[in-house]
C-alpha positions, 0 to 999 in steps of 0.5 A: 393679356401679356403672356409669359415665354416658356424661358421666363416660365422655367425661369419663375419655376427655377427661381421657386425651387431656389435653382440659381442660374443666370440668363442672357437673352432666351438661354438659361445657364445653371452650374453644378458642382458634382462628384466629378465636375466642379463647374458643370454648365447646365444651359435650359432653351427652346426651339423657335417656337417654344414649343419644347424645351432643352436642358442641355450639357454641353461637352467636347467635340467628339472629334476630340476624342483619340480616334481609336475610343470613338466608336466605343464612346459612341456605342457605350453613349448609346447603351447609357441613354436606354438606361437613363431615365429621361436623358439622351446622350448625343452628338450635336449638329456641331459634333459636340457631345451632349447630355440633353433632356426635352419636354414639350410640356410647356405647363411645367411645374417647379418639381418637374423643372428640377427633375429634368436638371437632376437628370441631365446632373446625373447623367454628366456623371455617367458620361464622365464614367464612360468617357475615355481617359 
């Protein structure tokens, strides 16, 4: 019996929610048009194992933030992740920063896939409000 991966999985549940993306090898990309973006990146991948799964924006390097807004950054990043709903903001091993939402319910359903997106979406504005001009 020929099992699915969970990308092929999320790409089914994308494609039933009628969520346009593109996908080379195991990454799923989506882009978004916000109030604030007019052409946000939104990747969907898994660990090796495909035991969880991320929805992941990616960012600037944090480096590249004006020394000085740094750590206001990364305090108001922190303070922002307790009030969102299912969304991390972060800093990546690369010291990119990023909006991520994990799940390792690999038996997702097209409504949860959506909601997962919604949220890191969201989120990007959020960042956008916090981030220093």
């Amino acid at each position: 019996m020929l099992t699915l991966s969970i990308v092929d999985h999320i790409a089914s549940l994308l494609d039933s929610v009628d969520i346009k993306y593109t996908r080379e090898d195991n990454v799923l990309m989506m882009r978004w048009k916000t109030d604030h973006f007019e052409d946000l990146k939104i990747k969907i991948v898994t660990n090796k194992d495909e035991t969880w799964a991320y929805v992941v924006a990616p960012f600037t390097n944090f480096y590249e933030v004006e020394e000085t807004k740094r750590m206001k950054l990364a305090y108001d990043m922190l303070k922002e992740s307790w009030k969102a709903n299912g969304v991390k903001f972060a800093i990546d091993d690369d010291d990119d920063i990023i909006v991520i939402a994990e799940t390792n319910d690999t038996d997702l359903t097209g409504d949860e896939i959506r909601t997962l997106v919604g949220h890191v979406v969201h989120a990007c504005d959020t960042l956008w409000d916090i981030y220093p001009a």
